[in-house]
DSSP file (Angstrom, degrees, kcal/mol; ACC not computed):
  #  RESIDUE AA STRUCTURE BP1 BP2  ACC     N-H-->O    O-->H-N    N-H-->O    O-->H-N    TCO  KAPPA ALPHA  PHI   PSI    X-CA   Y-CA   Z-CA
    1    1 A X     >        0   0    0      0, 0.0     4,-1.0     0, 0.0     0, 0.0   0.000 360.0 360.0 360.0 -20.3   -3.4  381.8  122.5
    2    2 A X  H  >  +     0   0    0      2,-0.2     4,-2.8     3,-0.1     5,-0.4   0.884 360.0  56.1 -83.7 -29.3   -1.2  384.4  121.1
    3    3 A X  H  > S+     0   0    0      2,-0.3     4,-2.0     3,-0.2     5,-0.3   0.980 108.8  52.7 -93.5 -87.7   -0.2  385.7  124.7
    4    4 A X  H >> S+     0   0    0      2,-0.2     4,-1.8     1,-0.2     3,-0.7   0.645 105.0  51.7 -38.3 -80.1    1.0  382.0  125.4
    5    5 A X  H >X S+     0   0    0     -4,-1.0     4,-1.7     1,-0.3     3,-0.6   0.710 113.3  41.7 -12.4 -88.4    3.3  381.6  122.2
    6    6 A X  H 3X>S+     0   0    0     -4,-2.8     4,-2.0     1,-0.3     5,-0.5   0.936 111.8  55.2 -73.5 -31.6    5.3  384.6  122.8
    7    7 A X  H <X5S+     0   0    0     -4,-2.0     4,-2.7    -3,-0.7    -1,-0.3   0.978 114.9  44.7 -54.2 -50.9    5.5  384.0  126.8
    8    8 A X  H <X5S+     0   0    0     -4,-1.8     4,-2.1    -3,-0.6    -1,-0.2   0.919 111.6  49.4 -50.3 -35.6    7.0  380.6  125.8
    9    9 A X  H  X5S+     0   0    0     -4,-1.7     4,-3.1    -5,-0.3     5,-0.3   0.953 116.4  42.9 -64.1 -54.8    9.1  382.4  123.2
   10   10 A X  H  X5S+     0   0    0     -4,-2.0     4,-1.1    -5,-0.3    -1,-0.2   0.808 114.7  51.3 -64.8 -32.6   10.3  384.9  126.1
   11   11 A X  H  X<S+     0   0    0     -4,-2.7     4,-3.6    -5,-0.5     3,-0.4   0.984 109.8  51.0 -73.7 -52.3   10.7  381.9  128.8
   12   12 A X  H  X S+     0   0    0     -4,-2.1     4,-1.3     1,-0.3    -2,-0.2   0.918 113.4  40.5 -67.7 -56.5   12.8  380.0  126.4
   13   13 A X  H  X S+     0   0    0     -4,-3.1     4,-1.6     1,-0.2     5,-0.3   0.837 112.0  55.0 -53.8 -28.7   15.3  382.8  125.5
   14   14 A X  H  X S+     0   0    0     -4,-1.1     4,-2.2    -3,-0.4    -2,-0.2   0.970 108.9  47.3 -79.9 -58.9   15.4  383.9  128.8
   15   15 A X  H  X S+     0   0    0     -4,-3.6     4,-2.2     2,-0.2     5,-0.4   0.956 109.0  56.1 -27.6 -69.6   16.5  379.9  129.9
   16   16 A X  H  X S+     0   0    0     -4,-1.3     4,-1.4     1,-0.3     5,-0.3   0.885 111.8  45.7 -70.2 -69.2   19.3  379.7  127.0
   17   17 A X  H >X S+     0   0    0     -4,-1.6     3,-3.8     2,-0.3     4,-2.4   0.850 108.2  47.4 -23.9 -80.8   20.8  382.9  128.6
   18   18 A X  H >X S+     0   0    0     -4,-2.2     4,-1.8    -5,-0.3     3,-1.4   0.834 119.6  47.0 -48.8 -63.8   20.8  382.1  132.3
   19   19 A X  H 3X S+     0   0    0     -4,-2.2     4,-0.7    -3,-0.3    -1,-0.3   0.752 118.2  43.9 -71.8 -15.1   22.5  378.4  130.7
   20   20 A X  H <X S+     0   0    0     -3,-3.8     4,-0.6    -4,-1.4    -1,-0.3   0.670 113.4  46.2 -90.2  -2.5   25.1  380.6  128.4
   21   21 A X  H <X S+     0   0    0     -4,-2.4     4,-2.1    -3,-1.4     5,-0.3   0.918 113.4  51.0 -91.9 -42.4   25.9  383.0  130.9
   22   22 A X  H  < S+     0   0    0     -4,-1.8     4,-0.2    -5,-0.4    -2,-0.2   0.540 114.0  43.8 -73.7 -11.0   26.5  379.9  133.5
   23   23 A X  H >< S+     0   0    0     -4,-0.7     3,-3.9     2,-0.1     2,-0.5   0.692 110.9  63.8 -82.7 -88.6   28.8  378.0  130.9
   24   24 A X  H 3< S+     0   0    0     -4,-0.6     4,-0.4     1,-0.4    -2,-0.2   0.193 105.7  38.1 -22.2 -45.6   30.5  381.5  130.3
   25   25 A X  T 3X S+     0   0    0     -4,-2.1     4,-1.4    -2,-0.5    -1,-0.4   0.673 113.1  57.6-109.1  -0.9   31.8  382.0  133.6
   26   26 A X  H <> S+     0   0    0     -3,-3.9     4,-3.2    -5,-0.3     5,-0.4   0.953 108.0  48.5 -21.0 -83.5   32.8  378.3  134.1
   27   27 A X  H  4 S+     0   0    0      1,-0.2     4,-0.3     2,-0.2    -2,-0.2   0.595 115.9  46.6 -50.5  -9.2   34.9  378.6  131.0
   28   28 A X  H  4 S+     0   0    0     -4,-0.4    -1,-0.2    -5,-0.2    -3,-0.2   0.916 114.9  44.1 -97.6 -39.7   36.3  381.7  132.5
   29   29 A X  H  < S+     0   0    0     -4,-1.4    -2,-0.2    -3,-0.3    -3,-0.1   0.880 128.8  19.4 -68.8 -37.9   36.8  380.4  135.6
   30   30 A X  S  < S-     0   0    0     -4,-3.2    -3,-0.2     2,-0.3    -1,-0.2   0.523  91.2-121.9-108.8  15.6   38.4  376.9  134.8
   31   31 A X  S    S+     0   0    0     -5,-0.4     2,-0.3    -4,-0.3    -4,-0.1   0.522  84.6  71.0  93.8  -2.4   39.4  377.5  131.6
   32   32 A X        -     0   0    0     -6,-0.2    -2,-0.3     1,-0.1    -1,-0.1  -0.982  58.4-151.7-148.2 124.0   37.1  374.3  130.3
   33   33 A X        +     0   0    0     -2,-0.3     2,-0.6    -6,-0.1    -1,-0.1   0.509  63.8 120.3 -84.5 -15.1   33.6  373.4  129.8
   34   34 A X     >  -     0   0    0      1,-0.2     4,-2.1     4,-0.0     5,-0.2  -0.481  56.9-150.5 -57.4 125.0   34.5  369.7  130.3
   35   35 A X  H  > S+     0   0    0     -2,-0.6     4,-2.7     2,-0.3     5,-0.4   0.854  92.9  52.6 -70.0 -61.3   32.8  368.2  133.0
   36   36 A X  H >> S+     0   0    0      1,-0.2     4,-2.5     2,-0.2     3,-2.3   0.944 112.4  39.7 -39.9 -85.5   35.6  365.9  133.6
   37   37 A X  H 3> S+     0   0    0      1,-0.3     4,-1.9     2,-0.2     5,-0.3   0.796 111.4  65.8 -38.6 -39.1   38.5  368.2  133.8
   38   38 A X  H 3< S+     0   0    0     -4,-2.1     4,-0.4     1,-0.2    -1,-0.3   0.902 111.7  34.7 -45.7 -48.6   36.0  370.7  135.9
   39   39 A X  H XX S+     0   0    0     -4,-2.7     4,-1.8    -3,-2.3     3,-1.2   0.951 112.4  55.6 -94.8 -35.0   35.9  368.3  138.5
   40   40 A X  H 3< S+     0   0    0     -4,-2.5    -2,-0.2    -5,-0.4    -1,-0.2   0.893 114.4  41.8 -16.5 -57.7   39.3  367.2  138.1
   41   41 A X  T 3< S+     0   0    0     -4,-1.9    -1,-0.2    -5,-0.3    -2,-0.2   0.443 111.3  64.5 -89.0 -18.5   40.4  371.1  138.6
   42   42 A X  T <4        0   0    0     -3,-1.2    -2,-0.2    -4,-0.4    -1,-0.2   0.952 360.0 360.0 -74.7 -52.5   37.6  371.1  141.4
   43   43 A X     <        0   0    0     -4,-1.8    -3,-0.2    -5,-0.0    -2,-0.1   0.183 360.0 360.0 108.6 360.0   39.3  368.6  143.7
């Protein structure tokens, strides 16, 4: 039981990364994390 808990604990941070790293170089590249303007800027 103990062994689950921390693998969830370890899956979850490991998710919120991989989704902050993937806004981070959005926002680097278009300047924006709005989804509108993103696609706007997209074409």
């Amino acid at each position: 039981p103990q062994a689950l808990t921390l693998t969830s604990i370890v899956i979850g941070i490991a998710t919120t990364a991989l989704i902050l790293s993937v806004a981070m170089m959005i926002y680097k590249h278009y300047g924006t994390l709005d989804t509108d303007q993103v696609r706007r800027l997209r074409g």
